[in-house]
Structure formats: C-alpha cells, structure tokens
N, C-alpha and C positions, 0 to 999 in steps of 0.2 A: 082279582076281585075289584068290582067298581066300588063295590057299596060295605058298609059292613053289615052280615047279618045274623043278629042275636038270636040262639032258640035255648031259651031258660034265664034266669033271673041274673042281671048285671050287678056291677058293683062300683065302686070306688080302689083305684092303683095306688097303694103305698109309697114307689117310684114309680120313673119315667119309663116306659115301655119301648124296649128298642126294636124296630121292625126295617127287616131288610128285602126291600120290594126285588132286590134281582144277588146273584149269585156272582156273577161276572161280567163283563164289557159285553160279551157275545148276549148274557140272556138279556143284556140291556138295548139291545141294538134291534135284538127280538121283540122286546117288549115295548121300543119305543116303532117301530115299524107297524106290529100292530094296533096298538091306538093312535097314532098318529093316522092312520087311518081312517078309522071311526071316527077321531077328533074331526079330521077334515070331511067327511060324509055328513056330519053334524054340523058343521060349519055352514057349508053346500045348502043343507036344507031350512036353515035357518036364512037363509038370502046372503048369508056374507061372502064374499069375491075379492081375491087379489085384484088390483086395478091398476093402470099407469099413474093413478093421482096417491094411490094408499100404498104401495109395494115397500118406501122406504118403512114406512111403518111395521110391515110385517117383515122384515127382511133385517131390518138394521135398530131402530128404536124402543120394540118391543122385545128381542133379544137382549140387549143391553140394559134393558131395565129388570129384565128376570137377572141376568149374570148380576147386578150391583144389587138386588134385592135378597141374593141368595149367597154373596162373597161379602159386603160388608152389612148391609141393614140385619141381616141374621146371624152376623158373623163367621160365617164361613170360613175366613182366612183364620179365624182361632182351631181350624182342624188338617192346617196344609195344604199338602198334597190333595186329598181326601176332599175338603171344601171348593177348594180349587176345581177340581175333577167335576165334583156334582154341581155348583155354578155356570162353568162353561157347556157340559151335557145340558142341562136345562136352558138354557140359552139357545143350542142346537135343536132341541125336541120344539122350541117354539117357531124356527125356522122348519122343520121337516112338517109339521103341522099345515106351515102357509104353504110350503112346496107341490105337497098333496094337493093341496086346495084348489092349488092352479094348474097342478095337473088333471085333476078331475074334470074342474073349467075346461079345458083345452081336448078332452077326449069325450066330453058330451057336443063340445061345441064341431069339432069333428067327424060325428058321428057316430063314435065309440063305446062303450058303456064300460067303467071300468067298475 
C-alpha cells in the first residue's frame, strides 16, 4: 500500500503502532525492486536524470545521508543489529532508485522502452 485508506470512523492510538512493511530479506528485495521502479518511472517523468555533474549525489551523498539520518539522527544504533540492517537497506534503496533511473535513461536513449 502507498497510501493509507480509511473506510469508517478513525480515532486516536493509546500506543505506538508497530507495522512491519516486509516479512523477510527476500520480501524486502521484492519490495524494494518493485518500487524502486516506480520511484524511478516517477523520477523519469518528473525531468530528473543521473548526470556526469549529479551521480556523486545520487550515488554516494544522498545514501549517506539516509544511512546517518536513520542510524544516528533516529537512533537506530539504539536497536543493533536491527537498526544497523534498516539504515544500511535504506541507504541501498536510495541507490537502486538512481540505478533505475539511469537504466531507464539508457534504454529510451537507446531505443528500448523498458
């Protein structure tokens, strides 16, 4: 699900609501394959492009800034393993995102239509 949608009257959570968007590594590899996708399609159509001037950006700065905003600014490292795992993933889905991106680039530019 992208969005969330209500049918009947909402409320207010007593606690925190724990949700677990994937099962295991594999549905996560699933899951980031397929939006990553889309992310990148969405990207595409918005005008944005890997470039030789922006690459470090997508490649190296913008990962780096998800892994330190997801391992210390959120504390992450307060859950191991575990934070550790989901910092460096998230880090990686930012790169598989720009990868798309520039594969997409490269097989319209091509000729191809992926």
């Amino acid at each position: 699900h992208e969005q969330l949608a209500v049918d009947g009257p909402t409320g207010v959570l007593r606690s925190p609501m724990l949700h677990y968007g994937t099962r295991d590594l594999t549905h996560y590899y699933e899951k980031t394959n397929r939006y990553s996708s889309l992310t990148a399609r969405k990207m595409f159509n918005q005008g944005r492009r890997v470039t030789r001037l922006n690459w470090p950006s997508c490649y190296l700065v913008k990962p780096a800034y998800y892994f330190i905003k997801y391992y210390f600014l959120k504390a992450g490292y307060r859950d191991g393993i575990v934070g550790l795992l989901y910092a460096l993933l998230t880090a990686f889905t930012v790169v598989a995102n720009h990868l798309k991106l520039w594969e997409l680039q490269q097989s319209l530019k091509h000729g191809s239509r992926t």
